[in-house]
mmCIF file as gemmi writes it, N, C-alpha and C atoms, coordinates in Angstrom:
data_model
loop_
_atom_site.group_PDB
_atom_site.id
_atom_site.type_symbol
_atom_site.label_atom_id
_atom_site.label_alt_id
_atom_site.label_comp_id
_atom_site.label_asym_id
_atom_site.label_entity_id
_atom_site.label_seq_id
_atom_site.pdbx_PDB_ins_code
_atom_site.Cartn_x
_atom_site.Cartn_y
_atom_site.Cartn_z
_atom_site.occupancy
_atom_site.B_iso_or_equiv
_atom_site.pdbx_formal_charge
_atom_site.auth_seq_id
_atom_site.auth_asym_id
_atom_site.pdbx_PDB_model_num
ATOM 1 N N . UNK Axp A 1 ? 4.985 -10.152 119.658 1 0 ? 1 A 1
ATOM 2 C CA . UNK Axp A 1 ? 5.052 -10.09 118.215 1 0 ? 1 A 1
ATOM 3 C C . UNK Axp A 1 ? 3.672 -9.825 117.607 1 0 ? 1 A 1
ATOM 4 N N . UNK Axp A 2 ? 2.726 -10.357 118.143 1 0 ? 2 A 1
ATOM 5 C CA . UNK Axp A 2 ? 1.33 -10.253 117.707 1 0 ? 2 A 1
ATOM 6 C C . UNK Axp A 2 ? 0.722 -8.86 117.889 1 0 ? 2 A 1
ATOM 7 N N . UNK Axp A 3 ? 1.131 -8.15 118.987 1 0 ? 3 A 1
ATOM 8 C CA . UNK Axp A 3 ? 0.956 -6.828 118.694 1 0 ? 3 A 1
ATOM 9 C C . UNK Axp A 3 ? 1.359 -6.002 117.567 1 0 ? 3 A 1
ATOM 10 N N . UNK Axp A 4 ? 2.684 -6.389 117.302 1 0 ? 4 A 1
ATOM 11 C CA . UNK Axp A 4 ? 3.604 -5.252 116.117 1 0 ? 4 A 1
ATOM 12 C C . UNK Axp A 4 ? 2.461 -6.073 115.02 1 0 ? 4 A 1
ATOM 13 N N . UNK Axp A 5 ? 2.37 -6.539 114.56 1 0 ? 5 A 1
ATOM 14 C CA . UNK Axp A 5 ? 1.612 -7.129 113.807 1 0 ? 5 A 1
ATOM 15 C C . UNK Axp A 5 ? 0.417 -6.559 113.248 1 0 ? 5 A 1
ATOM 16 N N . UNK Axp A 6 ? -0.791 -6.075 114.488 1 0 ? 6 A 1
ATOM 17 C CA . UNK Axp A 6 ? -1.539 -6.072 114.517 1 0 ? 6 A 1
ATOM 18 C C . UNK Axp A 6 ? -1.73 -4.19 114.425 1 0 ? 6 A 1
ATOM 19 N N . UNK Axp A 7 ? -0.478 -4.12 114.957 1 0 ? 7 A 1
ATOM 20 C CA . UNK Axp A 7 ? -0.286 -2.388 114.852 1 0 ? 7 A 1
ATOM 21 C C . UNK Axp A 7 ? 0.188 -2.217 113.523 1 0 ? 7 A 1
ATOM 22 N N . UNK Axp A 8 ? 0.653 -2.744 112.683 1 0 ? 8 A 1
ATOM 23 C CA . UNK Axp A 8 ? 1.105 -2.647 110.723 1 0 ? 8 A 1
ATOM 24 C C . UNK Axp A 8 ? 0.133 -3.112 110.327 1 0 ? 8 A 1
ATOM 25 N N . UNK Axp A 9 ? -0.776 -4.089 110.198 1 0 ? 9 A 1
ATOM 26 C CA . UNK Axp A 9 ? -2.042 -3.461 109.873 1 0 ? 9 A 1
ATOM 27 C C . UNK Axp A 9 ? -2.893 -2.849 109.976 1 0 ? 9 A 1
ATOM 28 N N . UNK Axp A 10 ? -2.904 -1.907 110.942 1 0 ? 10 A 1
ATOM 29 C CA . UNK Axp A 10 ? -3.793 -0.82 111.127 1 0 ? 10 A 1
ATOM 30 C C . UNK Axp A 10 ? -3.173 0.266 110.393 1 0 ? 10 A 1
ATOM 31 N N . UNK Axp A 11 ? -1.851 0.238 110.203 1 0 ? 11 A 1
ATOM 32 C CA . UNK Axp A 11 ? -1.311 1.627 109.517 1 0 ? 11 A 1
ATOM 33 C C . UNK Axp A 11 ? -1.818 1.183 108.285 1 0 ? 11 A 1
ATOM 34 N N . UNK Axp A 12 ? -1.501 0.22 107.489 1 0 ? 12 A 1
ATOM 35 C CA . UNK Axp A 12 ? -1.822 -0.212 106.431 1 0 ? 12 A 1
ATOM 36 C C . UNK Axp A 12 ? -3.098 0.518 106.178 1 0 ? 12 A 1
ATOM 37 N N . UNK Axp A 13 ? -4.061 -0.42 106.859 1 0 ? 13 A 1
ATOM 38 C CA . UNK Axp A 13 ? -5.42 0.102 106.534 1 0 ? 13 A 1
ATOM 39 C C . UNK Axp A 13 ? -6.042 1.413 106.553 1 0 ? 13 A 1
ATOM 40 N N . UNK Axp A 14 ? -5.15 2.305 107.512 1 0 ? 14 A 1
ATOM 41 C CA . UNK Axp A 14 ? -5.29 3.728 107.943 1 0 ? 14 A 1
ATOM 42 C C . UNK Axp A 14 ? -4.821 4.208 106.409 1 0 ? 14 A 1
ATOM 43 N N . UNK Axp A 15 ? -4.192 3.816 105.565 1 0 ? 15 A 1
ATOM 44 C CA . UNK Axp A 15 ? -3.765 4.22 104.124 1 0 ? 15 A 1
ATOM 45 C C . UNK Axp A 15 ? -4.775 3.972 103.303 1 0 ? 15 A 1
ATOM 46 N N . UNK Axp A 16 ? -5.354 3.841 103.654 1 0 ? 16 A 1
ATOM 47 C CA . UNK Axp A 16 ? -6.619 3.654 102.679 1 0 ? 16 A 1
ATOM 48 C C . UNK Axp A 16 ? -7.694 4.575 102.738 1 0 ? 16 A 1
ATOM 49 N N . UNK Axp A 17 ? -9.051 4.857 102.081 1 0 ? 17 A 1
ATOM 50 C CA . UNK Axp A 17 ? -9.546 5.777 102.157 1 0 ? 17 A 1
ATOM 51 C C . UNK Axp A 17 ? -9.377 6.446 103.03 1 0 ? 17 A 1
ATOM 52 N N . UNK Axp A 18 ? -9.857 8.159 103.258 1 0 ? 18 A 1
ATOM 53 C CA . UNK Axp A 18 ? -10.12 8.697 104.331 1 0 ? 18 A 1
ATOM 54 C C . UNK Axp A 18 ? -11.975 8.222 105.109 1 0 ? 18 A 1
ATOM 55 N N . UNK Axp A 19 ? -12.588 8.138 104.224 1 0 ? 19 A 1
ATOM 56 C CA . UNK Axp A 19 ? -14.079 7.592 104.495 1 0 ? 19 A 1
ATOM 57 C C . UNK Axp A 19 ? -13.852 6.313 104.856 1 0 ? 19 A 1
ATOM 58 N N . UNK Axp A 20 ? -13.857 5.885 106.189 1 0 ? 20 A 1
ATOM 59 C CA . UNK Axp A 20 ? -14.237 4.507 106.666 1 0 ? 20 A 1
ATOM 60 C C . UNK Axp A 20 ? -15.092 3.656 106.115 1 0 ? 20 A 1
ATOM 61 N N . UNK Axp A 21 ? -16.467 3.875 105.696 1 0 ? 21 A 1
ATOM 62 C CA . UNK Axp A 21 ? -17.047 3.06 105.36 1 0 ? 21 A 1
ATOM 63 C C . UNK Axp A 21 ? -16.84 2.645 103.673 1 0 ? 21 A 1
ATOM 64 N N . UNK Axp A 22 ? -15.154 3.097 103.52 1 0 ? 22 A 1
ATOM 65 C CA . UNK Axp A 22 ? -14.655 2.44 102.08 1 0 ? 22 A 1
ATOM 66 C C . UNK Axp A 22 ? -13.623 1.709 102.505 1 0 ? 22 A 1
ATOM 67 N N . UNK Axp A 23 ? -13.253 1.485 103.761 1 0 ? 23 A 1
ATOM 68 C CA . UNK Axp A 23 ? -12.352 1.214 104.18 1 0 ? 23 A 1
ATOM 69 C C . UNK Axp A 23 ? -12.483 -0.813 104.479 1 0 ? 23 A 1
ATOM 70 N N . UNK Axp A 24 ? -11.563 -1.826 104.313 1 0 ? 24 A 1
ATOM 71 C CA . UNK Axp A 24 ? -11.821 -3.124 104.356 1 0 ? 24 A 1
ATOM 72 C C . UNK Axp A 24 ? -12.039 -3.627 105.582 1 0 ? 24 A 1
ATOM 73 N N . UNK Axp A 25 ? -11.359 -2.709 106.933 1 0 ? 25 A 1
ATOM 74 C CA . UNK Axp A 25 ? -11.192 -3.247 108.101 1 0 ? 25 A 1
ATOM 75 C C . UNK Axp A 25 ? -11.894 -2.28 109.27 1 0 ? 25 A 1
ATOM 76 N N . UNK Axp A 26 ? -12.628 -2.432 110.068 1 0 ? 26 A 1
ATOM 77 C CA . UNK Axp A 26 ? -12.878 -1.495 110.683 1 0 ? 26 A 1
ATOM 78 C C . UNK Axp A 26 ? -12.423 -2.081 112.215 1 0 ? 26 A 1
ATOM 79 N N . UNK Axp A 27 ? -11.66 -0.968 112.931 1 0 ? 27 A 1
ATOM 80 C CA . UNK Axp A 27 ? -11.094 -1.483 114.844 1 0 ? 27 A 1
ATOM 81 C C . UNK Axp A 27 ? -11.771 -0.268 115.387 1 0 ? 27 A 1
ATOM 82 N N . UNK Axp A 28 ? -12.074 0.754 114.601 1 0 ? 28 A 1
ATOM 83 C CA . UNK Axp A 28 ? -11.754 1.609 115.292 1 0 ? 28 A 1
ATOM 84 C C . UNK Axp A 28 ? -13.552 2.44 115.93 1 0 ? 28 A 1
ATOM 85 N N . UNK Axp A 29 ? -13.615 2.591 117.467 1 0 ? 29 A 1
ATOM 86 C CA . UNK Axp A 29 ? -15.087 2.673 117.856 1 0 ? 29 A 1
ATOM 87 C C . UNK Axp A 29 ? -15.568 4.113 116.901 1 0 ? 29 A 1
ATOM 88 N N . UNK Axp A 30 ? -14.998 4.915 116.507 1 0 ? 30 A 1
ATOM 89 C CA . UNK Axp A 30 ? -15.415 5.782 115.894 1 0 ? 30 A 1
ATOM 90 C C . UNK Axp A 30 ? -15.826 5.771 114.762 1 0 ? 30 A 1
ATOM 91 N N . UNK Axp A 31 ? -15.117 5.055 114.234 1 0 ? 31 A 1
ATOM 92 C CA . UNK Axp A 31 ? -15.41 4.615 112.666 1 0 ? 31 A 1
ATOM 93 C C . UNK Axp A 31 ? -16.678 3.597 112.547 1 0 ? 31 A 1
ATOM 94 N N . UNK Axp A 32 ? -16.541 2.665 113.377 1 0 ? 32 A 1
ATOM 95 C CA . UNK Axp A 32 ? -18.036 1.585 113.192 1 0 ? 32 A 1
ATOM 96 C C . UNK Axp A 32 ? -18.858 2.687 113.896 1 0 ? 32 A 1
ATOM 97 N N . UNK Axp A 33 ? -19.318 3.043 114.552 1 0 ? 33 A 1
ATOM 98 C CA . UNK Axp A 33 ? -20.184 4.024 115.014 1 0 ? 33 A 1
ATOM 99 C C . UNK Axp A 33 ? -20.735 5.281 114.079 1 0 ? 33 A 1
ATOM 100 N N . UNK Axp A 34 ? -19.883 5.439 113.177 1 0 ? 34 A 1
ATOM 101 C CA . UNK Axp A 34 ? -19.875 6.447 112.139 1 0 ? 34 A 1
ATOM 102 C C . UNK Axp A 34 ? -20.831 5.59 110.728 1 0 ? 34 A 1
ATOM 103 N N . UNK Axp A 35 ? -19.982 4.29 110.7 1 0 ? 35 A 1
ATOM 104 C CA . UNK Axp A 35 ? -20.508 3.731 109.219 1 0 ? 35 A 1
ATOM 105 C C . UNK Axp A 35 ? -22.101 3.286 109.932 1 0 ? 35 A 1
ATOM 106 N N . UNK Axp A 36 ? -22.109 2.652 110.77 1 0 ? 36 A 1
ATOM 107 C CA . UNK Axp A 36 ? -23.22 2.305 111.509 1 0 ? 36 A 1
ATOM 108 C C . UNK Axp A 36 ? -24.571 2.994 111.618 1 0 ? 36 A 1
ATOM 109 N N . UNK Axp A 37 ? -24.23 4.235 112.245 1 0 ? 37 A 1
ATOM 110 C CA . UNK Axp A 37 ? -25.293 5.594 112.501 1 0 ? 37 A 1
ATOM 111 C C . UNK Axp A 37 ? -25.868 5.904 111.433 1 0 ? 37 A 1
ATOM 112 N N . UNK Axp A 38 ? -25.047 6.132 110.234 1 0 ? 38 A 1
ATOM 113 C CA . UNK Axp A 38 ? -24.57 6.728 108.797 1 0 ? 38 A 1
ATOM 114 C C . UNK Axp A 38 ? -24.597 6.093 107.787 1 0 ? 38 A 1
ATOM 115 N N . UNK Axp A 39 ? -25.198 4.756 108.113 1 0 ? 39 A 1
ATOM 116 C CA . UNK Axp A 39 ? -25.441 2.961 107.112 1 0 ? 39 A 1
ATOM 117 C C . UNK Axp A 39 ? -24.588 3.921 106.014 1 0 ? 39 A 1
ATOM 118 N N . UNK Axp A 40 ? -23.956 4.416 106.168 1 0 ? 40 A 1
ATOM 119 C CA . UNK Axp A 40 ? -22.728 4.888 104.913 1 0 ? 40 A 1
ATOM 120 C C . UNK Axp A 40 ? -21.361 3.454 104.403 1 0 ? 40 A 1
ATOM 121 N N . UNK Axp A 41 ? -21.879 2.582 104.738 1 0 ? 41 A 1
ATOM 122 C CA . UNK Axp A 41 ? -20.738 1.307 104.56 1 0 ? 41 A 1
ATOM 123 C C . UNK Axp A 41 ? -20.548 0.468 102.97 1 0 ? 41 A 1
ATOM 124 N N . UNK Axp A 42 ? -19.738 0.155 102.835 1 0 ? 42 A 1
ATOM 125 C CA . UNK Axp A 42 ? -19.751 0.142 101.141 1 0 ? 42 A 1
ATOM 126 C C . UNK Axp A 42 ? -19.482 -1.587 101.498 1 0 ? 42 A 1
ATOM 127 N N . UNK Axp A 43 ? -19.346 -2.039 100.217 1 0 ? 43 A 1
ATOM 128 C CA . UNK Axp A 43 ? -19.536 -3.328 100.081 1 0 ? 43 A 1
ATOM 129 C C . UNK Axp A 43 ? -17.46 -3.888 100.256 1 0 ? 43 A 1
ATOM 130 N N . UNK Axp A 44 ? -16.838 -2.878 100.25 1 0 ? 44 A 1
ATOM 131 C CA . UNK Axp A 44 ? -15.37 -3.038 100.715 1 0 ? 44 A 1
ATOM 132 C C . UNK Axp A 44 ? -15.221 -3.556 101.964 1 0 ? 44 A 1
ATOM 133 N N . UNK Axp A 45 ? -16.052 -3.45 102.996 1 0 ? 45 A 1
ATOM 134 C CA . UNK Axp A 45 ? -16.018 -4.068 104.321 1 0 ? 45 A 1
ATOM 135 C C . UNK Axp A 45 ? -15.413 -5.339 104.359 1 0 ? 45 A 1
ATOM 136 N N . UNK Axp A 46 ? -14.789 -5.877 104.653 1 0 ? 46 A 1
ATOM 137 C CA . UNK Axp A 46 ? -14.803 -7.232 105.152 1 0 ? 46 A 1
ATOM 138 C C . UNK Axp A 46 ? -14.532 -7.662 106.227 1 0 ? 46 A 1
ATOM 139 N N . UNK Axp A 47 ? -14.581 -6.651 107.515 1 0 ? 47 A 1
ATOM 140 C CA . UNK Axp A 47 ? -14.423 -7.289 108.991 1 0 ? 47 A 1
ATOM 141 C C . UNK Axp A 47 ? -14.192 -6.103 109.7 1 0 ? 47 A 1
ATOM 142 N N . UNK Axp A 48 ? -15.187 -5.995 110.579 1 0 ? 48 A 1
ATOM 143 C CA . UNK Axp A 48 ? -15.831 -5.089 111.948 1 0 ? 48 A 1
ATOM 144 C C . UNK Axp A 48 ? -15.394 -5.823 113.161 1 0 ? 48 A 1
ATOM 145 N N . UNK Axp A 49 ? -14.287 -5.405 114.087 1 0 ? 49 A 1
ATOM 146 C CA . UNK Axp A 49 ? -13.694 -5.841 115.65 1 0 ? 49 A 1
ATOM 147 C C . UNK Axp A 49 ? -14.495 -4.708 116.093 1 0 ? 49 A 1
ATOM 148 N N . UNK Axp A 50 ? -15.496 -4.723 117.069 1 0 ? 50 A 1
ATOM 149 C CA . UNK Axp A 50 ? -16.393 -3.811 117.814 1 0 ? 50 A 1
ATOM 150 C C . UNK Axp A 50 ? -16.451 -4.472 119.096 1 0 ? 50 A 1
ATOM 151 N N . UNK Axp A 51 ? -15.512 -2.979 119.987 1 0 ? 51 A 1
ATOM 152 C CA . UNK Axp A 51 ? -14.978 -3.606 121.228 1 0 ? 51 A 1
ATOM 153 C C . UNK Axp A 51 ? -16.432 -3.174 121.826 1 0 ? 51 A 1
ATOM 154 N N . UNK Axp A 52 ? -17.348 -3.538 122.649 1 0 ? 52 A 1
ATOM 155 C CA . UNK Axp A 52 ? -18.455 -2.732 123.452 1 0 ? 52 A 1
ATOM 156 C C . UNK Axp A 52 ? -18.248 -1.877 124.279 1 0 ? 52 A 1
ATOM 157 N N . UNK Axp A 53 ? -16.954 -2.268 125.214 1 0 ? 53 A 1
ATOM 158 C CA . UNK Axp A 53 ? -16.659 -1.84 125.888 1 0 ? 53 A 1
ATOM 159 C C . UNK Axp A 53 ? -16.477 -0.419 125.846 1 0 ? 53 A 1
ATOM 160 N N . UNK Axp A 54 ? -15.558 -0.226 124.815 1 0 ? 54 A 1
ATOM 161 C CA . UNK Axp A 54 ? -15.476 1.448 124.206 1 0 ? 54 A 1
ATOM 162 C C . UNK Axp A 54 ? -16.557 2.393 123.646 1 0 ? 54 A 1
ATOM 163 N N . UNK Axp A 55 ? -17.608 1.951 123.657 1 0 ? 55 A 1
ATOM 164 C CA . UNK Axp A 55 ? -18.32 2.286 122.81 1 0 ? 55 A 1
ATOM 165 C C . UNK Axp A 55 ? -19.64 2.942 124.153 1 0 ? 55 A 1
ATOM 166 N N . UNK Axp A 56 ? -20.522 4.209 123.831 1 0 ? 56 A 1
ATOM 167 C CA . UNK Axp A 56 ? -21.352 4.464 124.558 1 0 ? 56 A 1
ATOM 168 C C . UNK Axp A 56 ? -22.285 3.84 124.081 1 0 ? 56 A 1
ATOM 169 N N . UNK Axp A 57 ? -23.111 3.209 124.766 1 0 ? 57 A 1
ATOM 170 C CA . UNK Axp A 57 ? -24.335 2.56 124.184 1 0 ? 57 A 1
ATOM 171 C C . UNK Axp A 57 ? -25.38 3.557 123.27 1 0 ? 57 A 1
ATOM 172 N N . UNK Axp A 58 ? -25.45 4.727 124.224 1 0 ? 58 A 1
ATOM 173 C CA . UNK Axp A 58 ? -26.721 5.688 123.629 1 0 ? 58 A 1
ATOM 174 C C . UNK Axp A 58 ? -26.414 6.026 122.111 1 0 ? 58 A 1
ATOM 175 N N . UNK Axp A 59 ? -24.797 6.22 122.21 1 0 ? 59 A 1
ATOM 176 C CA . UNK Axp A 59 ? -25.125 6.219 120.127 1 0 ? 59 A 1
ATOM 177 C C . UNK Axp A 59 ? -25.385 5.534 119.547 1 0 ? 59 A 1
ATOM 178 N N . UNK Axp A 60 ? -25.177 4.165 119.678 1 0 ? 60 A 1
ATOM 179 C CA . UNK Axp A 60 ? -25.543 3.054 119.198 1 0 ? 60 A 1
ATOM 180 C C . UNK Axp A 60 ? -26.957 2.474 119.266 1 0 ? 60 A 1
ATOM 181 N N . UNK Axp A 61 ? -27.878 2.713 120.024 1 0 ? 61 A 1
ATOM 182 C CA . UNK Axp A 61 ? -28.69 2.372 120.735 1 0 ? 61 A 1
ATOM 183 C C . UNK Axp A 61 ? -29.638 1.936 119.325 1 0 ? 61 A 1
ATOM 184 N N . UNK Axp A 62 ? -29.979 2.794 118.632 1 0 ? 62 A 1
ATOM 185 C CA . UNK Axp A 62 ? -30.975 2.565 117.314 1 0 ? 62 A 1
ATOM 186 C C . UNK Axp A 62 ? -30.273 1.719 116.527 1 0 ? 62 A 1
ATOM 187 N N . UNK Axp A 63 ? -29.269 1.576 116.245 1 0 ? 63 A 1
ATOM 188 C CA . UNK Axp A 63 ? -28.499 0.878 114.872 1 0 ? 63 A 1
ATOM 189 C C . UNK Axp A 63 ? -28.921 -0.496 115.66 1 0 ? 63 A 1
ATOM 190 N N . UNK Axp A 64 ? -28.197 -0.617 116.86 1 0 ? 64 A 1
ATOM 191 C CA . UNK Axp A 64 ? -28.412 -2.149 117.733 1 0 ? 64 A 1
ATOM 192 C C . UNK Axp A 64 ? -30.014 -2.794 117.458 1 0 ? 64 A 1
ATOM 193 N N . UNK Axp A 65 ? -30.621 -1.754 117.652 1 0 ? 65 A 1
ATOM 194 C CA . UNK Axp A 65 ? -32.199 -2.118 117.402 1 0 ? 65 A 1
ATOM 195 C C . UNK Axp A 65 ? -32.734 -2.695 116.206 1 0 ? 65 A 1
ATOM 196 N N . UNK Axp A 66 ? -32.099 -1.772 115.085 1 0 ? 66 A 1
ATOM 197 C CA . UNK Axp A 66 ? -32.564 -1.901 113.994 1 0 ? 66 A 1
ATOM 198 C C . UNK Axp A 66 ? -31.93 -2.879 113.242 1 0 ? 66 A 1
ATOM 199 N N . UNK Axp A 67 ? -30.656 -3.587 114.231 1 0 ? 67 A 1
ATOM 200 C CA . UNK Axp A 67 ? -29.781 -4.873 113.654 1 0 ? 67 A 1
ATOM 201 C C . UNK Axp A 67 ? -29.352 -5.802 114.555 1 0 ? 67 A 1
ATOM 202 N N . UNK Axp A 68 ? -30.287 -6.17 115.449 1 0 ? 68 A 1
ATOM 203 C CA . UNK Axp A 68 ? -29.784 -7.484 116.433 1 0 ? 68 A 1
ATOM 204 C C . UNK Axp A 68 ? -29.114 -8.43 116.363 1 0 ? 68 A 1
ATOM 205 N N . UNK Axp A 69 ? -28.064 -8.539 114.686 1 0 ? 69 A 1
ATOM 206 C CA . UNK Axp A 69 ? -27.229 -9.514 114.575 1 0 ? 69 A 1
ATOM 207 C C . UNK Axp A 69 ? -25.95 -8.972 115.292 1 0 ? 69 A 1
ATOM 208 N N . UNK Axp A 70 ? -26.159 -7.817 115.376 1 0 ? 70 A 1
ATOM 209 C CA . UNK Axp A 70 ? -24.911 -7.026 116.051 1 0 ? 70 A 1
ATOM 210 C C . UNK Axp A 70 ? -24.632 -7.021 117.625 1 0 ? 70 A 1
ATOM 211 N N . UNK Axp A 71 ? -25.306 -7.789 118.287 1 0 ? 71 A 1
ATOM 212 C CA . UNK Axp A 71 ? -25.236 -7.78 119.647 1 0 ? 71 A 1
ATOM 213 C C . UNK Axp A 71 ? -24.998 -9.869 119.65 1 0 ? 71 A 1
ATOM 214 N N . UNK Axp A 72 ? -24.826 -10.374 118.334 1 0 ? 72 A 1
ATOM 215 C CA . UNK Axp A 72 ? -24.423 -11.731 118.95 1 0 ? 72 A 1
ATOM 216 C C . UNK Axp A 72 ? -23.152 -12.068 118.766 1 0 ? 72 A 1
């Protein structure tokens, strides 16, 4: 059940801007990587799930640097 769940709010949120970083929820590695790189993030944010796993380090590599709250 927690999946279906979790998959209707992502459509939800996918209804919302096309620009992520107007967007309230971010799951998705492309999108935090985008608002991130691109400090393009608006004050609509209210919660970043940033799997590492998915994510190549080397794009990230400067943002991580330049924000070490992001690696705790």
């Amino acid at each position: 059940m927690h999946d279906v769940l979790e998959e209707m709010g992502k459509d939800i949120v996918l209804q919302e801007p096309k620009n992520p970083g107007k967007r309230r929820r971010l799951w998705s590695p492309k999108d935090v990587v985008q608002v991130l790189k691109y400090n393009n993030g608006t004050g609509s944010i209210e919660g970043i799930n940033l799997n590492m796993s998915q994510i190549e380090i080397d794009n990230l590599r400067t943002k991580l640097i330049m924000y070490p709250f992001l690696m705790s």
